[in-house]
Residue, then its C-alpha position, 0 to 999 in steps of 0.5 A: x500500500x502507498x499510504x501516502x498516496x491514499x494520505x493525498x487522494x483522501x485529504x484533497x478529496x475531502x478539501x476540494x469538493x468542500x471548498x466548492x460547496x462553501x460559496x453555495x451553500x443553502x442553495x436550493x437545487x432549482x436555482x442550480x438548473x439555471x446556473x450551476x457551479x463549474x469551477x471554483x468560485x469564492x464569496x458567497x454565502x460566507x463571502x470568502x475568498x476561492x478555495x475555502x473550505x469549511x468545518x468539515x475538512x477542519x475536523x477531517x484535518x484534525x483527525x488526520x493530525x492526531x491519527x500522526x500520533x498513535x491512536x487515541x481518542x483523546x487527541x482527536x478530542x482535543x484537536x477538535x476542541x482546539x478548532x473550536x477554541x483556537x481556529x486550530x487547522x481552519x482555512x484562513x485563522x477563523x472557524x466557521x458554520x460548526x454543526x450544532x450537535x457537534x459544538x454540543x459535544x465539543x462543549x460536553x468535552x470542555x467540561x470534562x466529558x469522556x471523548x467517546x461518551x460526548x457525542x449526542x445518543x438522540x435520534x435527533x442526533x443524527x446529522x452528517x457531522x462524523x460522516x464528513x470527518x471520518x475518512x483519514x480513520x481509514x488508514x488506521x483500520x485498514x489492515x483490522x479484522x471487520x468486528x475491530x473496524x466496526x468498533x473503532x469505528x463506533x469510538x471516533x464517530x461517538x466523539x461528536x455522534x453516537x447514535x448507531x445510525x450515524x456509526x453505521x453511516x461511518x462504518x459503510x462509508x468506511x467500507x466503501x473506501x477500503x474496498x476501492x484501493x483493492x477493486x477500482x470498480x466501484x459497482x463491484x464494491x457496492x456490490x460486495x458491501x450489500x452482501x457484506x454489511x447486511x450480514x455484518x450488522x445483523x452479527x451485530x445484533x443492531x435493530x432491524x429498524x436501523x438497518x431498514x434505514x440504510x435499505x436504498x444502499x443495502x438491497x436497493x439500486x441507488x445508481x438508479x435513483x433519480x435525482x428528484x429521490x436525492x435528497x441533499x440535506x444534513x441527515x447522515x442517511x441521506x449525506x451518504x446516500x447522495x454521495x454513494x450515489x453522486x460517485x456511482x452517476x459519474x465518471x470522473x472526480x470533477x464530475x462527481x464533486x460538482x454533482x453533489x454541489x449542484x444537488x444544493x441545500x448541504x453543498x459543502x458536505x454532500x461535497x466532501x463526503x462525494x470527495x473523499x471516495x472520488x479522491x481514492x478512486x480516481x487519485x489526486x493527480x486527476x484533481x484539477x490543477x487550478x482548484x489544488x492551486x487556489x485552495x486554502x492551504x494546499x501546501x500544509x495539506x500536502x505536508x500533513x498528507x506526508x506526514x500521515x502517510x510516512x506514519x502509517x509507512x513506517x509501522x506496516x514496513 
């Protein structure tokens, strides 16, 4: 495995598809028809310059950083709490457009509560937020027997979201993503974890109920789908289903990144989450030049990638 690559492909992924996002979000899918976004454009709805990217690649980052380190939940805390308090890994030195269920659990952790017991457990808890943050855990539980993976899994998503549907989220989203550095065919890989996962979470003895949730992915053909079905919004459900599905109806890491911005509504997250898969199936070297150019930090990205990548580099060789 090249972990540094997968380092890039992921960390790009992520910040390219949501810095696309940033400068439309809340806009609805019909005003898209008339105008849709083709490039990277800056301002906006936070009037930020091109090429910024959101909360959602923070918290990536910031996982990304503690995973440097050996794992602990712990330091993924802190690093979130930093970006809270201390604008640590923001884009441009000022954090903005925090979900509320995450700054709840960044407040549970400031006072004292443990990392894994912090995120909200409600039904109502179920927002995109440990969703749009997950995807560097992937080098960590790559090499993990499935039942370890699920379990790590659970504990980083349980930070700031510890509801089981919004792990299952992670842990799919997760899958997905182990899959493509094996199988670069991505129906293959859907293919596989409708088998796979179904069987998994029923081994995991998760209620039924929950598991009929994730169905349009789990038995269903989501490619299929038109895209009045999508539904772009903040529920994880329905993140990881416009991603899954934005991925599946293209063929190429633009293409899919702008897809999942012109569904509107949630543009930025629907975005990175497309991103972070697209950025693993396609690579980093498919990533338009001038939007790697333009984007916030783009040279710290890359070291943090090195520095992931070398990490995970040393320990399997």
């Amino acid at each position: 495995m090249d972990y540094k690559n997968i380092a890039r492909n992921i960390l790009f992924g992520v910040s390219v598809g949501d810095a696309l996002g940033v400068p439309v979000e809340f806009r609805r899918r019909e005003a898209f028809k008339q105008k849709p976004v083709t490039d990277m454009i800056g301002y906006g709805t936070y009037n930020l310059p091109p090429g910024t990217w959101s909360d959602d690649s923070s918290l990536t980052f910031c996982l990304a950083e503690a995973l440097t380190q050996d794992f602990d939940t712990s330091t993924i805390a802190n690093n979130f709490v930093q970006l809270y308090e201390n604008n640590y890994w923001t884009p441009r030195g000022k954090v903005f457009d925090i979900g509320i269920a995450t700054q709840r659990a960044l407040l549970r952790l400031k006072k004292g509560i443990a990392p894994e017991q912090a995120g909200g457990t409600e039904e109502t808890s179920n927002g995109n937020g440990s969703l749009m943050r997950i995807s560097p855990l992937l080098l960590y539980i790559l090499d993990k027997p499935i039942d370890e993976r699920f379990e790590i899994t659970k504990r980083v998503s349980s930070i700031t979201h510890a509801h089981i549907r919004s792990i299952m989220a992670c842990f799919y989203y997760l899958e997905f993503a182990r899959q493509l550095l094996t199988e670069k065919n991505k129906f293959t890989v859907y293919n596989n974890l409708q088998s796979e996962l179904t069987a998994f979470f029923q081994s995991q003895k998760i209620n039924p109920k929950e598991t009929a949730l994730f169905n349009r992915l789990l038995i269903g053909t989501i490619h299929q789908e038109p895209e009045e079905s999508i539904v772009s919004g903040g529920y994880v459900v329905h993140s990881l289903e416009s991603s899954i599905w934005c991925l599946l109806t293209t063929g190429s890491y633009s293409d899919a990144v702008l897809k999942a911005v012109n569904l509107g509504d949630d543009t930025d997250t629907t975005a990175a989450i497309t991103g972070g898969l697209a950025g693993l199936l396609y690579g980093f070297e498919t990533i338009p030049t001038n939007w790697i150019e333009i984007l916030a930090r783009h040279e710290d990205i890359e070291n943090l990638a090195e520095r992931l990548g070398a990490k995970f580099s040393d320990e399997n060789n």
